[in-house]
Phi, psi and omega in degrees: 000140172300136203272158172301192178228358171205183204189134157321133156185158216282098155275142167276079207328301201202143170332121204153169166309151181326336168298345184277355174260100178250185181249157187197142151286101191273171184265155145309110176309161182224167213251138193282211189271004184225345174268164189254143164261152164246158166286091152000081221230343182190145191220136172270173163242146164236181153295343169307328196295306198277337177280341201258306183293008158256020184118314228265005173232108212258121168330092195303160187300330172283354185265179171299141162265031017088089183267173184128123182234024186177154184201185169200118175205230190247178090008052185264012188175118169296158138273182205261337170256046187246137186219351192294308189284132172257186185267136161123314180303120192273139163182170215249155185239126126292142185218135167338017186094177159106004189278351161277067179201164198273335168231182187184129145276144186225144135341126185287314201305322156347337205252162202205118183300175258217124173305161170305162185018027158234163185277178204270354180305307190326290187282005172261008207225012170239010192263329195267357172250291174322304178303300178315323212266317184304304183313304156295251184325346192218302173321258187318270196285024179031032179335129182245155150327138168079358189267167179229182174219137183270075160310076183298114157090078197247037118288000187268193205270348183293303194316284195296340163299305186304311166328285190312322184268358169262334188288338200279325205285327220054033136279211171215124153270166176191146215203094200278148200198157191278355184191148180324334201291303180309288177317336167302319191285308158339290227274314171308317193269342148136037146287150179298288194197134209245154189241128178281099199270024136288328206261322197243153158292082180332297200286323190278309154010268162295327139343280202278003173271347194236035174049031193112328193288322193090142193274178141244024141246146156248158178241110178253114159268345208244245184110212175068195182294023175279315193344286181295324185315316174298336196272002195257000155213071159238126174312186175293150181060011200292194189207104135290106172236145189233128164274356171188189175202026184353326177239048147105138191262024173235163223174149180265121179283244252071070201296334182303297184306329172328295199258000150280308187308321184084077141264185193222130167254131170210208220155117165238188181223148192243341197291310171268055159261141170315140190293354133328308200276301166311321164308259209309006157233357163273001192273298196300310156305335169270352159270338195254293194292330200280322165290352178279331181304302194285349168301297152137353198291002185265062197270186174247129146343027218254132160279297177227183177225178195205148160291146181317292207313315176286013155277067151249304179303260226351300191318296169320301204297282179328301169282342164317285177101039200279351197272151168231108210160174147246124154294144154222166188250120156321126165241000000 
């Protein structure tokens, strides 16, 4: 069947609350010569979604404007060098923005086939928390056998990845949350033991769970007074890497724990990084994660799903910050 020429899709009237999200009719993008169009069948939120629609994460110029960083549907249309993909073949993306849509271009290289026995809801809701823990947590830090790890914030949807996929690695995890509740929840997806950073001191915690020792990685989305906290319990040689910063991207250091432990602090952004590089961590997920995801030792996570038309509640859900999870939106 012949494809349409316009398509439902999520806009960001103006800069503002989660109500700046409308639905609107766009022409159906069309795909260049190394890219795929996909039908849209289910798009996760992430926090980037809700940072770029208050303002505050500014698009790069080659992307959509168009929020939405991962999707999962079919195949209807190549580009003229596109050779991975056939028309018809369901798999999951990471994408340049544009994914709160009935359609979406991508890199083929972005893609990733839909795991054995999930759904395309399932699989819309692993490529942008995948792609980040890999990219950071195994890439940027080098998680090694036998190493452990300090999840900051293991109920969000990076979190719950991250749990899974060091506990999947045969590292010890170990993860912090906002209510007993959460930590429990931590704790099912295979965390050692998750700490309530209302009620506890996170750094004495870990400290006394590692004899003293310290993890060697922290995964930090919070940054801000987490900081000093972290440096005092990563082990020698430990590796911080920071992925947001929720509680602010400035901080007092402590170059002495630094230059005594000899650590290494870093960080990326993953949305402008090259579509070469984004090839070379989903090559790296479809050999190392993806059989542990069709194994079952991977799940996916989803608190809730909302109709396309209805990402503004998503939005809401999100920052509430009441979910253990992923959102994802239908289309």
């Amino acid at each position: 069947m012949p494809l349409p020429t316009t398509m439902r899709a999520v806009e960001i009237s103006q800069p503002g609350g989660p109500e700046v999200l409308k639905l609107a009719e766009r022409p159906v993008p069309q795909p260049k010569a190394h890219e795929i169009l996909v039908r849209v069948a289910a798009a996760g939120v992430n926090r980037p979604d809700v940072l770029q629609r208050s303002g505050n994460y500014p698009v790069p110029p080659d992307a959509s404007d168009l929020p939405g960083l991962e999707i999962a549907g079919e195949v209807v249309a190549k580009g003229s060098a596109a050779t991975l993909w056939k028309i018809g073949d369901r798999l999951c993306a990471l994408v340049h923005g544009g994914g709160y849509a009935e359609y979406c271009t991508l890199p083929e290289v972005q893609a990733l086939p839909v795991p054995k026995g999930l759904s395309l809801i399932e699989a819309a809701s692993l490529p942008e928390t995948c792609f980040t823990v890999w990219g950071n947590v195994y890439d940027r830090a080098k998680l090694a056998p036998g190493e452990s790890l300090l999840v900051q914030g293991g109920t969000s949807g990076i979190g719950v990845t991250a749990i899974q996929m060091a506990a999947a690695t045969g590292n010890r995890v170990f993860a912090t949350a906002g209510s007993e509740e959460k930590c429990a929840a931590c704790v099912r997806l295979g965390a050692e033991k998750a700490f309530n950073y209302r009620a506890q001191d996170f750094a004495a915690e870990v400290l006394a769970a590692t004899a003293g020792k310290g993890v060697n990685v922290i995964l930090d989305m919070v940054g801000g007074d987490y900081v000093p906290r972290e440096l005092k319990c990563l082990a020698e040689e430990g590796r911080l890497v920071f992925i947001a910063y929720l509680r602010g991207p400035k901080t007092e250091l402590n170059i002495d724990a630094v230059m005594r432990k000899r650590l290494t602090i870093t960080g990326s952004t993953l949305r402008p990084r090259s579509v070469e590089f984004k090839g070379y961590l989903a090559r790296n997920l479809r050999e190392k994660i993806w059989p542990r995801i069709e194994a079952g030792k991977i799940k996916p996570v989803i608190y809730k799903t909302f109709p396309l038309a209805q990402a503004a509640e998503a939005h809401r859900l999100m920052e509430s910050s009441q979910h253990i999870g992923k959102l994802v939106l239908t289309v």
